[in-house]
C-alpha positions as CSV (number, residue, x, y, z in Angstrom):
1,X,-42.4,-27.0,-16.1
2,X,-43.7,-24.1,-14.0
3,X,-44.2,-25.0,-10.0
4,X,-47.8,-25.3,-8.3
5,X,-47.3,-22.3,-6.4
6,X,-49.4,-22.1,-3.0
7,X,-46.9,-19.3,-1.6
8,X,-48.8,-17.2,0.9
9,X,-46.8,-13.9,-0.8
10,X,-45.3,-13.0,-3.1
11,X,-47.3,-15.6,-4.5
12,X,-48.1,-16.4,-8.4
13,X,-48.9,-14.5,-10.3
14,X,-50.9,-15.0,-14.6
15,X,-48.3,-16.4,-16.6
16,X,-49.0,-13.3,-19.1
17,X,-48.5,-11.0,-16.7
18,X,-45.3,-12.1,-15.8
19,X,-44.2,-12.5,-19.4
20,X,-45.6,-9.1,-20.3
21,X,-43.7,-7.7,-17.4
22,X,-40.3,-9.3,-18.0
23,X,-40.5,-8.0,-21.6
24,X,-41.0,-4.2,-20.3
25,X,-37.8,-4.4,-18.2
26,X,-36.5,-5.0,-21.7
27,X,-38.1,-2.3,-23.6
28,X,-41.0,-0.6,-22.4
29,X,-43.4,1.0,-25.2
30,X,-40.5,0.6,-27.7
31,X,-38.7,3.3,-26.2
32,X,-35.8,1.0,-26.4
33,X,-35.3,1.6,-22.7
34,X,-36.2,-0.4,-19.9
35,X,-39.5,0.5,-17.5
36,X,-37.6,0.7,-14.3
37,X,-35.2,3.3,-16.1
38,X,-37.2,5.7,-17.5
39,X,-38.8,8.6,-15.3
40,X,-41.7,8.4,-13.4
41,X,-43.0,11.7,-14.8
42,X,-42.4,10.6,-18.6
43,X,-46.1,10.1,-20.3
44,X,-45.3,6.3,-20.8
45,X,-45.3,6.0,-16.8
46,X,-48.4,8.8,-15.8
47,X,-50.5,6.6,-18.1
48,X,-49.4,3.4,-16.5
49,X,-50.6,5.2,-13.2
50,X,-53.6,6.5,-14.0
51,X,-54.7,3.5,-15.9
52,X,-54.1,1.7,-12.7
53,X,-55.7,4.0,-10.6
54,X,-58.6,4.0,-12.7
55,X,-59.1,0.6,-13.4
56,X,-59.2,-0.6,-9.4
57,X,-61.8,1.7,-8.8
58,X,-63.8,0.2,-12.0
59,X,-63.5,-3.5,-10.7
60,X,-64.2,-2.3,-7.8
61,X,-67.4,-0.9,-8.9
62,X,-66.8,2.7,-7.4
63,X,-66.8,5.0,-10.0
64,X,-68.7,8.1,-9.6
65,X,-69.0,7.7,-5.8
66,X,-66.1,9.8,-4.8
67,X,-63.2,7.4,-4.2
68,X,-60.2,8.3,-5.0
69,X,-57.1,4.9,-5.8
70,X,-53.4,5.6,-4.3
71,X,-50.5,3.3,-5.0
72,X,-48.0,3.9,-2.2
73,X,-45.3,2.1,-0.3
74,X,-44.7,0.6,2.9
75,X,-47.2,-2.6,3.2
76,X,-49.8,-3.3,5.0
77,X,-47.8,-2.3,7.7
78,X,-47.6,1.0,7.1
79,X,-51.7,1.2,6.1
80,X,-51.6,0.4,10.2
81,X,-49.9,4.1,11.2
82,X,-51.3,5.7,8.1
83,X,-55.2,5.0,8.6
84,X,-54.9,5.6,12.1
85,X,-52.6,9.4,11.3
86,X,-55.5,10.5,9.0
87,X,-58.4,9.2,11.2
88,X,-58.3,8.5,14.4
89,X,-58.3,11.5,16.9
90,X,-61.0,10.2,20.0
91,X,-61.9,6.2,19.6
92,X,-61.6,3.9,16.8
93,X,-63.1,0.4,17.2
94,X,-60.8,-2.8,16.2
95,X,-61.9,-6.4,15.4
96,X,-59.3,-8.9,16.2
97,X,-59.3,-12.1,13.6
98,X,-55.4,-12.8,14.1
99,X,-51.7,-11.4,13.8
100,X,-52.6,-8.5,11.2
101,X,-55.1,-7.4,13.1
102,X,-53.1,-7.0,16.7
103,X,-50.3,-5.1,14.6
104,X,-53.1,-2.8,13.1
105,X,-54.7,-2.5,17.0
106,X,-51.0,-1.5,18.5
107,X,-50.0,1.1,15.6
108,X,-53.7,2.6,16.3
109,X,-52.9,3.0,20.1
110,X,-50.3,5.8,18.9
111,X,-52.9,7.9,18.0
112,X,-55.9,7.5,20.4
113,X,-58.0,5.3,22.3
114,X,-58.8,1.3,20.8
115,X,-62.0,-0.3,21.7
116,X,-61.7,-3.6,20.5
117,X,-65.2,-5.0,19.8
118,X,-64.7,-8.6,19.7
119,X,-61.4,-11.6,19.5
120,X,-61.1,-14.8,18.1
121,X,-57.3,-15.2,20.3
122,X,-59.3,-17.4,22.9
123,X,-59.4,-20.0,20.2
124,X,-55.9,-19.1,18.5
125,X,-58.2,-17.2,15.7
126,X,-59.5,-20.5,14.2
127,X,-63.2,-18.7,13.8
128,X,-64.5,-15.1,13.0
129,X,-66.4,-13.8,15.8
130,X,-70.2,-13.3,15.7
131,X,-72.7,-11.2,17.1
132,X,-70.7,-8.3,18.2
133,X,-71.5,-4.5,18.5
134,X,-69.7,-1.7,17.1
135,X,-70.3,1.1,19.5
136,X,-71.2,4.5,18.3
137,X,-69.5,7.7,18.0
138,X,-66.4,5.8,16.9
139,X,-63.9,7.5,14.5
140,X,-64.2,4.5,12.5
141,X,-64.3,0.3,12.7
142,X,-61.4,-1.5,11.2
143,X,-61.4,-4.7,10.3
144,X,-59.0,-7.6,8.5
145,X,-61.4,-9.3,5.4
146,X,-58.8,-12.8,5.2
147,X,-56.6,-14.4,7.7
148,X,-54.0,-15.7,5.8
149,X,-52.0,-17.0,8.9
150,X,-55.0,-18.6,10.5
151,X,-56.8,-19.2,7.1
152,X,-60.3,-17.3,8.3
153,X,-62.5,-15.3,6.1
154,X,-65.3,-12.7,7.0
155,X,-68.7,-13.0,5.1
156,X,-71.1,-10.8,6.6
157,X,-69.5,-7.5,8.0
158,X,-71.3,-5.2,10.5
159,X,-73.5,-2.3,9.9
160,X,-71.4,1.1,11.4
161,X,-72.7,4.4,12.2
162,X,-68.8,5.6,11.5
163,X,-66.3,5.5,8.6
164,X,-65.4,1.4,8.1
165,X,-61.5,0.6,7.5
166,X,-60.4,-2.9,5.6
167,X,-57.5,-4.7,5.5
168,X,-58.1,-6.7,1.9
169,X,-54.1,-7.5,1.1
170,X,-55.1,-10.9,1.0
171,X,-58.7,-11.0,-0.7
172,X,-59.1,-8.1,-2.8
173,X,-60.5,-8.7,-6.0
174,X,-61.3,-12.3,-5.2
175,X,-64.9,-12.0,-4.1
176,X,-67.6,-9.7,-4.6
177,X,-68.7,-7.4,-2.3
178,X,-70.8,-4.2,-1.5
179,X,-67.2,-2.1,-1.8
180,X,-69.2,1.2,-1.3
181,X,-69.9,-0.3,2.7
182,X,-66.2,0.8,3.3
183,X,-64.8,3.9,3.0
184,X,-60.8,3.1,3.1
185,X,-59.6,-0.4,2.1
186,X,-56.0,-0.9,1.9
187,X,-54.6,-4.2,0.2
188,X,-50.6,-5.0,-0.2
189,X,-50.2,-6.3,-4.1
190,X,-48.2,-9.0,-3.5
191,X,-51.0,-11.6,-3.0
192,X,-53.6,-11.3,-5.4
193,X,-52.1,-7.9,-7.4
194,X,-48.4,-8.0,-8.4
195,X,-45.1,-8.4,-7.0
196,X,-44.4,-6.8,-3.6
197,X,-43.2,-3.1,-3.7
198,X,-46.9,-1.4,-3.7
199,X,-50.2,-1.5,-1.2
200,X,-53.1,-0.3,-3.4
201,X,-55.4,2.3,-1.2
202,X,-58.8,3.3,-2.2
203,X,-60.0,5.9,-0.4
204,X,-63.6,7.6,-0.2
205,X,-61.9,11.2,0.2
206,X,-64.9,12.9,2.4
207,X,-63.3,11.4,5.5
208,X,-60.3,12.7,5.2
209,X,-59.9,16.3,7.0
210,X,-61.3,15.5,10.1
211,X,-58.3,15.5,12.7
212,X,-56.8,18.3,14.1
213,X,-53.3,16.6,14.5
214,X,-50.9,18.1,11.5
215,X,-49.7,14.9,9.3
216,X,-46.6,14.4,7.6
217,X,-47.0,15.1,3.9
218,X,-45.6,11.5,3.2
219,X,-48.6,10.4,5.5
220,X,-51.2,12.0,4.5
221,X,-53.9,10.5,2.2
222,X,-55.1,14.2,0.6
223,X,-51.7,14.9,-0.1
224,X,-51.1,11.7,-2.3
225,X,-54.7,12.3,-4.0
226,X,-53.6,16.1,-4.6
227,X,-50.5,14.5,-5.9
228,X,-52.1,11.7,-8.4
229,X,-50.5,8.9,-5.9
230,X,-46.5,10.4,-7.3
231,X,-46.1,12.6,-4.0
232,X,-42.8,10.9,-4.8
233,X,-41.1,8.6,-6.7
234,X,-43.2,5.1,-7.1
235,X,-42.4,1.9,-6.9
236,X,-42.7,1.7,-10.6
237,X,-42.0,-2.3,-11.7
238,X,-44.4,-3.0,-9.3
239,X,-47.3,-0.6,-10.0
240,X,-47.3,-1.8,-14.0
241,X,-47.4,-4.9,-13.1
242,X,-50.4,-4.5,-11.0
243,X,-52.2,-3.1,-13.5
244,X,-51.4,-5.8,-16.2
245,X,-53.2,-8.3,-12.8
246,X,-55.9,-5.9,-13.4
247,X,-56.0,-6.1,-17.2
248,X,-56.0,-9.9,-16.6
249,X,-58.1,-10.4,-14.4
250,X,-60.6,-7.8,-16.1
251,X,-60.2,-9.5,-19.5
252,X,-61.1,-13.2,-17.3
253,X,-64.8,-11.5,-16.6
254,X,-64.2,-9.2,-13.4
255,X,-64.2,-10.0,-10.0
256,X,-67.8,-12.1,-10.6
257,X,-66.1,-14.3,-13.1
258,X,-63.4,-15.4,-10.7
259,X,-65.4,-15.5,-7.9
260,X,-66.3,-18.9,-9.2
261,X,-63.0,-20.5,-9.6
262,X,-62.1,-18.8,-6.3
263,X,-65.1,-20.9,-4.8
264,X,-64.0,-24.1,-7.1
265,X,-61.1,-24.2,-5.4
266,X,-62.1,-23.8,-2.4
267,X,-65.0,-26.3,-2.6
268,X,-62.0,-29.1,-4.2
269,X,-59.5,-28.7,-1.1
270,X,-62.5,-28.3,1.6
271,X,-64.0,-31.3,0.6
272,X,-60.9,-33.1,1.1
273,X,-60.1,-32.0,4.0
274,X,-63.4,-33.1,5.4
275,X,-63.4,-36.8,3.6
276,X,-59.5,-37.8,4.3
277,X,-59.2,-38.8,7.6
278,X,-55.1,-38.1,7.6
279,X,-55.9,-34.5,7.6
280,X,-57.6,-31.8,10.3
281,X,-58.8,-28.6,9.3
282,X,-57.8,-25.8,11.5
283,X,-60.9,-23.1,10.8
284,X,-64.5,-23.5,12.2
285,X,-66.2,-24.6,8.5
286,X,-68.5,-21.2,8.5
287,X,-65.4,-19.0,8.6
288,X,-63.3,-20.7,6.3
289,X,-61.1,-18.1,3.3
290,X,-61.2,-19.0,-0.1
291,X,-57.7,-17.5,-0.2
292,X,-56.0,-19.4,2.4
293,X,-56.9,-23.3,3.4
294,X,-55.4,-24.4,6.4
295,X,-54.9,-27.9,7.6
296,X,-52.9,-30.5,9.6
297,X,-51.7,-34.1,9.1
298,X,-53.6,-36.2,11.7
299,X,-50.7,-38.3,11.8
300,X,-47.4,-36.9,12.2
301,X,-45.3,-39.8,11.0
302,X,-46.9,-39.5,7.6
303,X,-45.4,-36.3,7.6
304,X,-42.2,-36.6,5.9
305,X,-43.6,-39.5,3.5
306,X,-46.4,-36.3,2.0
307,X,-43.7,-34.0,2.5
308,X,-41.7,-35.5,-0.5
309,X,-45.0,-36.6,-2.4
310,X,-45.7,-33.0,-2.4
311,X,-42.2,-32.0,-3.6
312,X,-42.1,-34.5,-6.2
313,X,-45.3,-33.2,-7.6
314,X,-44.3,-29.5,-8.4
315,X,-46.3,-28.2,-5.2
316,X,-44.5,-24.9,-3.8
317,X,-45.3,-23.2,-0.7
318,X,-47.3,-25.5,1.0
319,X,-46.0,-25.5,5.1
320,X,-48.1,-23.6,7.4
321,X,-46.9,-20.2,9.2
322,X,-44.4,-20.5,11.2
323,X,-46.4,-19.4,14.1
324,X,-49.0,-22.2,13.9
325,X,-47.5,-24.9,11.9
326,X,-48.9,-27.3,9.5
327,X,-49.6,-26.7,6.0
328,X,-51.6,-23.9,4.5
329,X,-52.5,-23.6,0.4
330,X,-52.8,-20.4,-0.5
331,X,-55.5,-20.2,-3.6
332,X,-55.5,-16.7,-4.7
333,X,-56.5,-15.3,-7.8
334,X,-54.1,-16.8,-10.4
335,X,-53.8,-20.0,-9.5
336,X,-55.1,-22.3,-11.6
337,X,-57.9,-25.1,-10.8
338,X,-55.7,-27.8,-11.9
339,X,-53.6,-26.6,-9.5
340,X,-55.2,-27.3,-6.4
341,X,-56.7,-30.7,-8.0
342,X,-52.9,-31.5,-8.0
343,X,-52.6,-30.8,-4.4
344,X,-56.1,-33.1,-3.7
345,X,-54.5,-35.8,-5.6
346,X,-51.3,-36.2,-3.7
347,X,-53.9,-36.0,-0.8
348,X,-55.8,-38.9,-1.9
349,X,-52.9,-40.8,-2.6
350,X,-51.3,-40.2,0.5
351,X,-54.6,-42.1,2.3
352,X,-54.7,-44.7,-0.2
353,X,-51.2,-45.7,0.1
354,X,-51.0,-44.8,4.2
């Protein structure tokens, strides 16, 4: 029987997906040859990519509003040099929620000047600040949607007079949102798209071309668009299995549709974090993700006794970061509301039997 899987990433992933996936390293479109062997420039692949490409920037709800979708390598992490290479040449303004975001703020300082608006670090990020401004004449604002170390989410973003930057690696498609407010998001797959291997870039391409610096072809977002995202060879397992996520989650009713269960899920855990008095939770309640619930065990010799209840109940993935400790669940998109009712179960019992 298949694991509970709260892995912060690679995390789960549809049980279709991963069946429909393991049958193309078989034999992809009865070609009698394997996906990850056939050429990235045969037809079978192009159409994988620009079904992809095409079908993020429909759930995204950006069609006809000049965004262009890339598929590229490197992370997150390298979204941190790249955005800053093809944008920032003066001042670019930073919000820092937590670890992604300080590693985003020290790639940016390559480039140019960082004016960072606002920190939660005076807290150890358990909270979203509020209430800050976003000065003007800034190249752009960049910001991180979901915390998944610290377990914060942002709801309300600012209003900017410059280009706004997102790191969504570990909230895209979970939520609706007003995507056209940003104008480059940048989301690794392996949290709520595929397997690690590819960072899904969506791009609105009239704010490209504005530095002066000259940027490596390999860099360079207008080179990737001019390319169809296969400047060079992608990660191909991983692309296709993005867009069978996509295909799943577009056949589950779209990004409104599991908006719900997202919020489900979240309301499940939440409320038993607040009601069980053996366990603390770690975010201010405003600022809390959907994604990524973080808690502690009030009393730390009850630790080991929940630590095998959760084993012996199928749950995976379920310790904290190793930076802050504790436990985190990590809800994303294909993980199941049973799931998590599992999780609040062993909870429960845990107080009951204390």
């Amino acid at each position: 029987m298949k694991k509970h899987n709260f892995s912060a990433g690679p995390s789960v992933l549809p049980q279709e997906v991963l069946k429909q996936a393991s049958s193309a390293i078989l034999n992809f479109n009865n070609l009698d040859l394997s996906l990850i062997e056939i050429s990235h420039r045969s037809k079978d692949f192009v159409a994988v990519m620009e079904e992809a490409r095409s079908l993020a920037i429909e759930l995204l709800g950006l069609e006809g509003k000049g965004y262009k979708a890339l598929f590229l390598q490197g992370g997150a992490s390298m979204q941190f040099v790249m955005a800053a290479y093809n944008l920032l040449e003066g001042k670019a303004a930073y919000l820092n929620t937590g670890t992604w975001s300080e590693k985003a703020i020290a790639e940016a300082k390559v480039f140019g000047e960082v004016v960072e608006v606002a920190s939660s670090k005076d807290k150890k990020h358990n909270y979203i600040p509020k209430n800050y401004e976003v000065p003007k004449g800034m190249d752009y604002f960049h910001c991180t949607s979901n915390n998944t170390i610290f377990g914060t989410q942002i709801k309300d973003f600012p209003e900017v007079d410059c280009p706004m930057v997102s790191d969504m690696s570990s909230d895209i498609f979970s939520r609706n949102l007003d995507f056209s407010k940003f104008d480059l998001i940048y989301a690794g797959a392996q949290k709520n798209m595929g397997p690690a291997g590819t960072t899904l870039v969506v791009v609105k391409e009239d704010i490209l071309g504005k530095v002066k610096r000259p940027i490596p072809n390999i860099l360079s977002y207008a080179q990737h668009i001019a390319k169809d995202s296969m400047f060079n060879t992608p990660p191909v397992f991983a692309v296709y299995t993005s867009l069978l996520t996509l295909r799943w989650l577009k056949a589950q009713g779209r990004i409104s549709a599991i908006e719900e269960v997202n919020d489900k899920k979240a309301t499940l855990i939440y409320s038993e974090i607040d009601l069980n008095p053996l366990f603390d939770g770690y975010v201010a309640k405003e600022d809390r993700s959907t994604m990524s619930a973080t808690f502690n065990i009030t009393n730390e010799k009850l630790k080991p006794k929940f630590d095998d209840m959760v084993k012996e109940a199928g749950i995976n993935g379920l310790n904290g970061h190793r930076s802050v400790g504790g436990y985190r669940a990590s809800m994303y998109n294909a993980l199941s509301l049973n799931s998590v009712g599992v999780l609040v179960d062993v909870m429960s019992e845990l107080e009951r039997t204390a």
